[in-house]
Structures are given as C-alpha cells and as structure tokens.
DOKOLTOR-217765 format. One record per residue (C-alpha): x, y, z; chain; residue in one letter. Coordinates in nm, 4 decimals, always signed. Example, Ala and Ser with C-alpha at 12.3 -4.5 7.8 and 13.67 -1.06 7.14 Angstrom:
REM residues 2
[site [+1.2300, -0.4500, +0.7800], 'A', 'a'];
[site [+1.3670, -0.1060, +0.7140], 'A', 's'];
***
This chain:
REM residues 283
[site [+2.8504, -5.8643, +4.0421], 'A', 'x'];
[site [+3.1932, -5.6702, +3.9419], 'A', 'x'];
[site [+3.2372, -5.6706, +3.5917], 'A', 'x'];
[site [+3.5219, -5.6637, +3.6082], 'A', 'x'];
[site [+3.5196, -6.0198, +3.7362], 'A', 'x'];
[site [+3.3587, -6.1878, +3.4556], 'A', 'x'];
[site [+3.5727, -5.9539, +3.1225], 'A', 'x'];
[site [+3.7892, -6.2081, +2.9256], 'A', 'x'];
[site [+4.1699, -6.0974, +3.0040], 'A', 'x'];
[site [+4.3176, -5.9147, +2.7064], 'A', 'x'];
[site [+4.6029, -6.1267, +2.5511], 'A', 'x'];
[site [+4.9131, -5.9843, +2.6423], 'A', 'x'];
[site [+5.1457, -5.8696, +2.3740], 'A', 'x'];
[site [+5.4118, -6.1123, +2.2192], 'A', 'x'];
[site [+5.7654, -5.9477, +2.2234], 'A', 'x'];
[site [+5.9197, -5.9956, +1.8796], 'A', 'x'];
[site [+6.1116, -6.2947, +1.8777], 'A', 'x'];
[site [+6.4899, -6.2875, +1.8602], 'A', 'x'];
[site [+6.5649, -6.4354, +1.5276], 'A', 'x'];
[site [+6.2995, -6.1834, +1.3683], 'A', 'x'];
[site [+6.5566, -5.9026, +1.2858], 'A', 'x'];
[site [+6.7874, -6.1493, +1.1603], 'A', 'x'];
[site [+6.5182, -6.3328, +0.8999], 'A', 'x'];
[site [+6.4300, -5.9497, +0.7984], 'A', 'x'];
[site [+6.8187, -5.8768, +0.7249], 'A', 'x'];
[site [+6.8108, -6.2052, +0.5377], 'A', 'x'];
[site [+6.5054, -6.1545, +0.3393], 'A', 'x'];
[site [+6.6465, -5.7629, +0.2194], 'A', 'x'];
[site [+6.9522, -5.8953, +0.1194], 'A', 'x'];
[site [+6.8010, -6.1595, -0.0982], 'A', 'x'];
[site [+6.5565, -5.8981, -0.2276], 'A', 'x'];
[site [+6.8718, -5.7034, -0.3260], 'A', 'x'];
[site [+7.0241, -5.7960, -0.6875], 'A', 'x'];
[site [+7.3670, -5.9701, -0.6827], 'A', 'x'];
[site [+7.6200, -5.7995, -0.9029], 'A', 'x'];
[site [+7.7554, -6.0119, -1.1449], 'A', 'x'];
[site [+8.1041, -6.0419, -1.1776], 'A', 'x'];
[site [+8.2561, -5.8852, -1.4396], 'A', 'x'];
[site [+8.4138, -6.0876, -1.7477], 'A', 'x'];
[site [+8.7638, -6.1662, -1.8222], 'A', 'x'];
[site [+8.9625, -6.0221, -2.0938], 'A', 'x'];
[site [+9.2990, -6.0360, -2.2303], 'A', 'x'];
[site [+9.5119, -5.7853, -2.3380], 'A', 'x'];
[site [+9.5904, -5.7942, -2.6769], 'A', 'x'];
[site [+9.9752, -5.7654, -2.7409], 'A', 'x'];
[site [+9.8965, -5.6670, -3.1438], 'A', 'x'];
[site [+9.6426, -5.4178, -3.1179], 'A', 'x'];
[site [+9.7579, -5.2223, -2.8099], 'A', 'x'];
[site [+10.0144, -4.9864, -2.8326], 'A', 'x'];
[site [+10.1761, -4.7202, -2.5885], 'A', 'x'];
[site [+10.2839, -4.3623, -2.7412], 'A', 'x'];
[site [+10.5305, -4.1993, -2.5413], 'A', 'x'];
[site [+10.6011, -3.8246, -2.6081], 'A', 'x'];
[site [+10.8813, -3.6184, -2.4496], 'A', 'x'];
[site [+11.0494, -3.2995, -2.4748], 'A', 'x'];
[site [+11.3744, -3.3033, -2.6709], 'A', 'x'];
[site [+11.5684, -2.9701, -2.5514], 'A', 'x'];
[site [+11.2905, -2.7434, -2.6521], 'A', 'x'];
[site [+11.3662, -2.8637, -3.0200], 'A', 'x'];
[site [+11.1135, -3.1312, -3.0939], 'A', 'x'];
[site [+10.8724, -3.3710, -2.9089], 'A', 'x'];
[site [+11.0613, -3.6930, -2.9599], 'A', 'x'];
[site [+10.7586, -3.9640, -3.0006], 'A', 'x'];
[site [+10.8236, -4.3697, -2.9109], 'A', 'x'];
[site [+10.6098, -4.6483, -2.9092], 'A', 'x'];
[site [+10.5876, -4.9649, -2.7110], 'A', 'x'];
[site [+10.4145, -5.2213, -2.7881], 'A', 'x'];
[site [+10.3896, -5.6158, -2.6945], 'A', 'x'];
[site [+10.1490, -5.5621, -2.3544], 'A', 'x'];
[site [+10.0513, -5.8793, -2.1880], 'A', 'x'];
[site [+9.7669, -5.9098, -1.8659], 'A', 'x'];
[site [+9.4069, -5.8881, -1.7796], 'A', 'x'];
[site [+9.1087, -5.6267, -1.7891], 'A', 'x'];
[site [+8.7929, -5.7313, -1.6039], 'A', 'x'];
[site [+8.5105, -5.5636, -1.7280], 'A', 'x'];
[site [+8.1256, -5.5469, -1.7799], 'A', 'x'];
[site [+8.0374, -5.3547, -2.0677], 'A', 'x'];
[site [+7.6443, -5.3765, -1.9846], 'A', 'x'];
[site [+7.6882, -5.2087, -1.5928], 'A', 'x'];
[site [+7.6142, -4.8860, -1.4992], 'A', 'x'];
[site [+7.9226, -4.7742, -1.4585], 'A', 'x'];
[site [+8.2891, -4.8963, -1.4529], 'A', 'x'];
[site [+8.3846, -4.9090, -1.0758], 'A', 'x'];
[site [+8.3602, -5.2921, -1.0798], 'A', 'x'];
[site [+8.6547, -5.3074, -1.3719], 'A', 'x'];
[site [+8.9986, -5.3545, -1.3293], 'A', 'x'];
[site [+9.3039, -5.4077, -1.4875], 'A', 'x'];
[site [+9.6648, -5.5355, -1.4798], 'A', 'x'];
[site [+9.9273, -5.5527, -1.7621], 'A', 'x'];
[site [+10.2414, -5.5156, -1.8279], 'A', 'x'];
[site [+10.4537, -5.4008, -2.0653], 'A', 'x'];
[site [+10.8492, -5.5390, -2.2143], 'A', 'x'];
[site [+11.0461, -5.2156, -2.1907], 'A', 'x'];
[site [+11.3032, -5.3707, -2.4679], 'A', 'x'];
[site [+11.0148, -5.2843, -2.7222], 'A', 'x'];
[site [+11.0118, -4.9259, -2.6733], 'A', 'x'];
[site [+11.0868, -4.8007, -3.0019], 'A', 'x'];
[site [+11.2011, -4.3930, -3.0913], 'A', 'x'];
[site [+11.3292, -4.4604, -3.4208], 'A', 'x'];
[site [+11.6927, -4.4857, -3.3924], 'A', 'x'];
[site [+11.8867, -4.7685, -3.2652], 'A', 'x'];
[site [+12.1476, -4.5612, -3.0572], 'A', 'x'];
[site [+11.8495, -4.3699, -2.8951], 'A', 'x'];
[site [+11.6953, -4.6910, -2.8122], 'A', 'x'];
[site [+11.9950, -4.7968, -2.6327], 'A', 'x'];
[site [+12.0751, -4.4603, -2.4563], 'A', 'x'];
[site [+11.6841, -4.5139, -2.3228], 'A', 'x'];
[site [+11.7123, -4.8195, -2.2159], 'A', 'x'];
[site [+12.0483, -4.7499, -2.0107], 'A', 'x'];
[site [+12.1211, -4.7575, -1.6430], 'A', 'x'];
[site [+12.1147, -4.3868, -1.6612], 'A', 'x'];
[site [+11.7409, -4.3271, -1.7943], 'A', 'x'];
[site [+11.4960, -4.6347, -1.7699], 'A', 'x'];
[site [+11.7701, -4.8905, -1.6793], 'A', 'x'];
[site [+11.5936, -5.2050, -1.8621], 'A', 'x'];
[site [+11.8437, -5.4740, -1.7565], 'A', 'x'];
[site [+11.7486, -5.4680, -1.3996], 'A', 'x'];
[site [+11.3809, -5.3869, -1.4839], 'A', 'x'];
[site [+11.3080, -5.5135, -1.7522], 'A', 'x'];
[site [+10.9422, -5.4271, -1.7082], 'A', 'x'];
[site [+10.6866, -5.1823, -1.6633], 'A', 'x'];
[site [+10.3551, -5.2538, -1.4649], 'A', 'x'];
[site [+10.0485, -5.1218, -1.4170], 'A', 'x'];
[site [+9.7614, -5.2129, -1.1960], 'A', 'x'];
[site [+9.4522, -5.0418, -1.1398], 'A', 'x'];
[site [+9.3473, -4.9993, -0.7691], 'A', 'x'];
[site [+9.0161, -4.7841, -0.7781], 'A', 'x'];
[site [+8.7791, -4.6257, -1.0735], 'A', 'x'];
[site [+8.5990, -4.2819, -1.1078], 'A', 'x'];
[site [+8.3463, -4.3213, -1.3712], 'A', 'x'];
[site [+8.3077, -3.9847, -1.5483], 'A', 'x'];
[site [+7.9932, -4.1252, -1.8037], 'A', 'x'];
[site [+7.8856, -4.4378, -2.0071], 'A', 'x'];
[site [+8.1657, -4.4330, -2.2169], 'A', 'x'];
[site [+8.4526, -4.2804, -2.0209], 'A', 'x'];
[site [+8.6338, -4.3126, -1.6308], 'A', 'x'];
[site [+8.9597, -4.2272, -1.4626], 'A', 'x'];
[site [+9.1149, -4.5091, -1.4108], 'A', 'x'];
[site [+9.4186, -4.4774, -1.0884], 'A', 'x'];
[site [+9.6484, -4.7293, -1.0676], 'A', 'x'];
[site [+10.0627, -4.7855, -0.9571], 'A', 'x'];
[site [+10.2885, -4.7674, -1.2008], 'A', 'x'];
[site [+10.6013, -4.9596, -1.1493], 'A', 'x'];
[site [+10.8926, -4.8674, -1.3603], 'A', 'x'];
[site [+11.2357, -4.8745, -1.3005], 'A', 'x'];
[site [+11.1941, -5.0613, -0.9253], 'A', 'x'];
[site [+10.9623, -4.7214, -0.8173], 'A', 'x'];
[site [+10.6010, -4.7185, -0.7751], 'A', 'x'];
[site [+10.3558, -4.3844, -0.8150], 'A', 'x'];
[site [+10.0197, -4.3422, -0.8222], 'A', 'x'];
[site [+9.8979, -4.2603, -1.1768], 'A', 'x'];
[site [+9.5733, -4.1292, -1.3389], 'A', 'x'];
[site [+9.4567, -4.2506, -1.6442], 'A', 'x'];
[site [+9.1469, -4.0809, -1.8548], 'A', 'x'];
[site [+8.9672, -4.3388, -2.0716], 'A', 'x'];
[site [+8.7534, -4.4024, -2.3299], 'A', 'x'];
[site [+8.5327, -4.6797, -2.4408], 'A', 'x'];
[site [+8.5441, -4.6975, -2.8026], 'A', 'x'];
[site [+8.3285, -5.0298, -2.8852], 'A', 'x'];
[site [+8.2424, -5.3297, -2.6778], 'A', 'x'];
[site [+8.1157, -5.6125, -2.9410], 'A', 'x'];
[site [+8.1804, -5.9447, -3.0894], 'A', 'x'];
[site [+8.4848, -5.8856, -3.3322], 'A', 'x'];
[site [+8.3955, -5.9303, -3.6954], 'A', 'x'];
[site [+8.6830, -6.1712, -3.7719], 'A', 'x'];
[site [+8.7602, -6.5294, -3.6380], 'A', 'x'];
[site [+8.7842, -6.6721, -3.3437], 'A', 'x'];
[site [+8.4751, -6.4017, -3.3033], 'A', 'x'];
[site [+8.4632, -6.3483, -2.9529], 'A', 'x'];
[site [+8.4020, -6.0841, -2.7556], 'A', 'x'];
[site [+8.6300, -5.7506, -2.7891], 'A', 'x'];
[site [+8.6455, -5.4270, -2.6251], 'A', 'x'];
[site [+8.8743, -5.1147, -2.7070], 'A', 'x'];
[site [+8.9779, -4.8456, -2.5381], 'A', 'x'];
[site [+9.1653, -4.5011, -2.6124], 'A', 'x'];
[site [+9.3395, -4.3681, -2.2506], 'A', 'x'];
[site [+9.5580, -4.0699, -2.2071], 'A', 'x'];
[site [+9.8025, -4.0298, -1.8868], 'A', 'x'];
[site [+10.0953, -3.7511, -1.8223], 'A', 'x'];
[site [+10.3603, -3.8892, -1.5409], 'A', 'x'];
[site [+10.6850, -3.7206, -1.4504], 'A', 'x'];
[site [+10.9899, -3.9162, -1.5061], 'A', 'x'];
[site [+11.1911, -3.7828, -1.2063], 'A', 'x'];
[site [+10.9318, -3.9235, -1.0045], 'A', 'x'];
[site [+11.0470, -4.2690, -1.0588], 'A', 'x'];
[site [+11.4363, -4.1760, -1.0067], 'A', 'x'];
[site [+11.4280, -4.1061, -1.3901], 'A', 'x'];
[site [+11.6407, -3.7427, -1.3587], 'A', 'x'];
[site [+11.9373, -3.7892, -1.5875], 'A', 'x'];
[site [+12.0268, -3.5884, -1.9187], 'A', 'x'];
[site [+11.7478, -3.3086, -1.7487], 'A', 'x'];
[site [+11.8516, -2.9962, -2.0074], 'A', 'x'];
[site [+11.8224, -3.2608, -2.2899], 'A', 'x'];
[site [+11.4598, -3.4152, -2.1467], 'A', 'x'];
[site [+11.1851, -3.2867, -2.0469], 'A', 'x'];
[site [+11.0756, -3.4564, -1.7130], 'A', 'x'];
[site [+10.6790, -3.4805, -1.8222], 'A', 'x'];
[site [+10.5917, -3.7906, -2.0082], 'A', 'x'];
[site [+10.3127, -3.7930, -2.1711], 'A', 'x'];
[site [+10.1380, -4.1110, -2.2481], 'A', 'x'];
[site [+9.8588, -4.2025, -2.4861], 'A', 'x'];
[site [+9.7380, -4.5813, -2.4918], 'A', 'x'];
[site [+9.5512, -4.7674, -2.7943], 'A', 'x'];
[site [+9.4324, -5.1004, -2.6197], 'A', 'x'];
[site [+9.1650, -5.3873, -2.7406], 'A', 'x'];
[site [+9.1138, -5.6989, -2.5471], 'A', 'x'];
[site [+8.9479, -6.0203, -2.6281], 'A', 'x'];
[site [+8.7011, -6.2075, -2.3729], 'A', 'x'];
[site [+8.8137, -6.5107, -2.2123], 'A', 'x'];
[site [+8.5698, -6.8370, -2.1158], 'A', 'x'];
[site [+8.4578, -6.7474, -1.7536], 'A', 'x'];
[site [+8.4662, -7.0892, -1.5775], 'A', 'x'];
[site [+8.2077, -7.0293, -1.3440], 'A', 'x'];
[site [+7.9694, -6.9539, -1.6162], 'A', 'x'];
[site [+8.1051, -7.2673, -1.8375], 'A', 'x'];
[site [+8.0148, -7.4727, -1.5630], 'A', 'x'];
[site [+7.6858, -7.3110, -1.5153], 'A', 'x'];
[site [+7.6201, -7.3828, -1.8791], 'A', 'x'];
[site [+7.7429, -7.7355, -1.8492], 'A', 'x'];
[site [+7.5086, -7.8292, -1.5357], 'A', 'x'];
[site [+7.1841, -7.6334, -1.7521], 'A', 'x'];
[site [+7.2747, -7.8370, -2.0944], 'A', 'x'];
[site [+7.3133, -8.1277, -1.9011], 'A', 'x'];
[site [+6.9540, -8.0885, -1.7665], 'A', 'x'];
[site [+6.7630, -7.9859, -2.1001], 'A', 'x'];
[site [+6.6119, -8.1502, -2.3789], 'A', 'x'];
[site [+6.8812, -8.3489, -2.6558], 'A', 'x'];
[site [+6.8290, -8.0812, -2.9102], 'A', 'x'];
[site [+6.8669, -7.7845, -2.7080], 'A', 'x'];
[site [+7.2429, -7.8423, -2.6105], 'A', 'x'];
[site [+7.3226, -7.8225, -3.0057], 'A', 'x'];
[site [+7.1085, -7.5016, -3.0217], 'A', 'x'];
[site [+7.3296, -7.3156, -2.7036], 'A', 'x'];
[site [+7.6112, -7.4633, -2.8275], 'A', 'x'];
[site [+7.5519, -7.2540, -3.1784], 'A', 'x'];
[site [+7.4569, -6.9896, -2.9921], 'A', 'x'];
[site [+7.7207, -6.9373, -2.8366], 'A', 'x'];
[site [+8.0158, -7.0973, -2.9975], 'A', 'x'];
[site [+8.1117, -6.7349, -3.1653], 'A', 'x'];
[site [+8.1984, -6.6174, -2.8151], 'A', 'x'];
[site [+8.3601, -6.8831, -2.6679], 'A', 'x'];
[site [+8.4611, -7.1400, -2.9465], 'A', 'x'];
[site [+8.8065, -7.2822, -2.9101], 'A', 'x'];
[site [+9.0855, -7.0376, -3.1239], 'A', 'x'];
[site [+9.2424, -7.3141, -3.3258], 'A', 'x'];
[site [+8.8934, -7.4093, -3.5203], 'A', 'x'];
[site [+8.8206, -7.0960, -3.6149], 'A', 'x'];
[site [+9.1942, -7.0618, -3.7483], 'A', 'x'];
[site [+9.1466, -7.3454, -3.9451], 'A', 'x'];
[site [+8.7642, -7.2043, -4.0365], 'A', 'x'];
[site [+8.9602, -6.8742, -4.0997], 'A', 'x'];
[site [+9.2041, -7.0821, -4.3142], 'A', 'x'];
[site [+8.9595, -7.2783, -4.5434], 'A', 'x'];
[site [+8.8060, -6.9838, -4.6188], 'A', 'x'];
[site [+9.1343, -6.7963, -4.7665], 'A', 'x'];
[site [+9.2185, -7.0893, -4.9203], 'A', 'x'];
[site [+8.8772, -7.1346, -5.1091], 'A', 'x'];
[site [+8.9151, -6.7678, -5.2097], 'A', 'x'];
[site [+9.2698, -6.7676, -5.3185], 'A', 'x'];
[site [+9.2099, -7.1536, -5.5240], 'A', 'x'];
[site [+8.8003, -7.1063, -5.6281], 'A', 'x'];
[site [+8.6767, -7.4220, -5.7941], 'A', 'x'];
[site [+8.5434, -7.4287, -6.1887], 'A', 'x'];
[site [+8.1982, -7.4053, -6.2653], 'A', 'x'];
[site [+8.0453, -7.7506, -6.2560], 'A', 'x'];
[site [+7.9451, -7.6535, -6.6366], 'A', 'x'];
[site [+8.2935, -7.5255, -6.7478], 'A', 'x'];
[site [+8.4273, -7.7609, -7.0335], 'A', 'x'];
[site [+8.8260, -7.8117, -6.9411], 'A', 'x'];
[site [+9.0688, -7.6053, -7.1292], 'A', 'x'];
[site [+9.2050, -7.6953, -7.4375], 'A', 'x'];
[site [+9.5495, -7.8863, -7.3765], 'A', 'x'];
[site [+9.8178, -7.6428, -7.5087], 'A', 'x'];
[site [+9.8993, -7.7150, -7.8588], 'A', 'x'];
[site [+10.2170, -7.9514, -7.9229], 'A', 'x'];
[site [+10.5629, -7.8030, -8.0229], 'A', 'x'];
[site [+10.7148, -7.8388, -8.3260], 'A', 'x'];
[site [+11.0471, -7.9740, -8.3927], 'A', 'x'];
[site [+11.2829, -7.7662, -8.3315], 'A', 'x'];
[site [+11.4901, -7.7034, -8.6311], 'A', 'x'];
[site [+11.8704, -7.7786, -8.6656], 'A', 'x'];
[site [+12.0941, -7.5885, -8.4950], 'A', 'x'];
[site [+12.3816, -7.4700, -8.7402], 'A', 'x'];
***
C-alpha cells in the first residue's frame, strides 16, 4: 500500500487576514501615550513689561518700557520640553513710555512707529526650539507698524507654581530677550539720530485659566463618586481654579481684620475720657 495514500494532508497555511495590519496599527497607537494638551494661561497686563533699548546718536542707550500686554500662553510646565507651548499677545503701543512726553510723541509719529494707524504690536509664536528644562527659542511674527518679520526670542523659565497670594492659581514667569531691526518693519526715519537695532528684553508672568475640557471631566467624575468626595476635590482644588471675586473678598476680610483687630475677649473697656470743665469767662 502507498503511504502516501493513507498520510493525513498537512493543513494548508492561512494567509493573514486583511483587517490584521489594521487591528495591529490600532492596537500601537493605543499602546502609545496621548499628549495632553497643554493649559491655558493669561497674560498678565501688571506683571509683564517690555524694555526697549536703542541707540541715541552714539550718546546714550535711550531705554522705554511698555507695558499693558493682553493674550494667551499655552503651556505645560511638567513636559519634557516646550515644543507643545505657544503664545499670542499683544501689546498697546500708546503705553510705550521713554521718559519724556515730547519723545513719546515723536515715537509714536507717522514717521517712526506711526501708532494711529497701528495702534498695536503683535506677536505670535509659530514653532519652539527647546534649548533645556528651563529655557527655548521661541520664533514667532512680529507685527508692528502693518509689517510682519520673523523674530527669535531666547527664554527663560523662572518658576511655574501656585502664586502665594489670592485668587492662588496657577502662575508661570518668564524672562525673554530678542534684538530686531527697526528698518525691517519700514521703521528708517531719523537714522543718524537712531540706531536701527532694537533690543528687547521681556519680564512676563501669566496666570492659569479653568480648562473646560478638564472642568467637565471633573464634573462627570464628581458626579459619579461618593457625597463626601465632591467636597474633598472641590478643596482640593479650589486654590487653582476658584472663582477671582471670592478670593478678593477672602483677600479683603483678611486686610480688613488686620487693619481693625478685635479686643481681647478679657480686655476691660477703656476708661471714658474724663469730663471737661467749664470753661471760664471769656473777658
């Protein structure tokens, strides 16, 4: 008898079925951690300042600041690095200050930085070099006067933490240093009087805003744990994302306790002030 007649066939080989690379795409991706996006913050128009230096004929380097910057910084302190931040903010020209009134004007004339027509200067990041943990070069266009250039910003984180004073939330500062050249933005008049580089050096904090997505997150968790645990988050977290006006009126209470402190509960009241006398006859 053959053999060969009797073997049990060998099973053929299955070809991988189509959908297999697809579930093995799927399955690395989820395998992969999301990157969360960073928070929001807000400029803050008190603490952040712009120094401008330029040359004054060879003389002097005549110094201005400007101050009153309003926009946003996205930012995640706790990443690796800073090329998920960005930033947008301008800045009210009419501020810049150089210390004399007719200088201010001559600045802020058609022929230099012409402020009635643009009244302000933006800046908005487009891409980020990280350099270490606590600095990057930031690039971003600048648009001042109605012309916008590239420019290169090197910064520094100086803290990242909850700010010690009310409403307590969540602060970041930077230090950032940038030179531009004026003629760049059609800036050329009065050139044997100014220099043409600019140099810039920027003092910014900014204060985390509520990030709805994760308020809502928080809302649908709360909603689904134990009574006493939603008064727990809520103290947990209430220094980071507590409505302003309470703490104001926290902040408030507090001065006004320390400016008017009560008596000791075992002070006797003071003595009433003793009566006048009569006064005597007027001659």
């Amino acid at each position: 008898m053959d053999p060969s007649a009797t073997a049990t066939p060998m099973p053929r080989p299955c070809p991988l079925p189509s959908m297999l690379p697809w579930l093995l795409l799927a399955l690395s991706a989820l395998s992969t951690p999301a990157r969360a996006e960073p928070d929001t913050y807000a400029i803050d128009p008190v603490h952040t300042r712009v120094l401008v230096a330029v040359d004054h004929a060879g003389f002097s380097t005549a110094l201005g600041t400007l101050s009153g910057a309003q926009g946003t910084l996205w930012f995640d302190p706790d990443a690796d690095d800073w090329r998920g931040a960005r930033v947008e903010v301008d800045l009210p020209l009419e501020c810049l200050d150089f210390g004399d009134e007719a200088w201010n004007r001559a600045t802020l004339a058609r022929g230099l930085l012409d402020a009635e027509a643009h009244p302000v200067a933006r800046f908005v990041s487009t891409r980020v070099e990280p350099l270490d943990a606590q600095r990057a070069r930031i690039f971003g266009q600048l648009r001042l006067r109605g012309v916008e250039r590239e420019v290169a910003m090197e910064v520094r984180l100086n803290a990242a933490r909850r700010h010690p004073l009310p409403p307590f939330r969540r602060t970041v500062g930077f230090s950032a240093t940038a030179i531009l050249s004026r003629a760049d933005f059609g800036i050329d008049a009065w050139q044997s009087m100014i220099g043409d580089a600019v140099e810039l050096r920027i003092e910014a904090e900014a204060t985390r805003t509520r990030n709805v997505a994760r308020a809502d997150a928080d809302a649908d968790a709360n909603a689904d744990s134990e009574p006493g645990a939603d008064a727990a988050s809520d103290d947990a977290t209430s220094g980071a994302d507590a409505p302003t006006d309470l703490f104001d009126a926290a902040d408030a209470a507090a001065r006004e306790a320390a400016e008017n402190p009560d008596p000791p509960a075992d002070a006797s009241p003071p003595p009433a002030p003793p009566r006048p006398s009569d006064p005597e006859p007027v001659p």
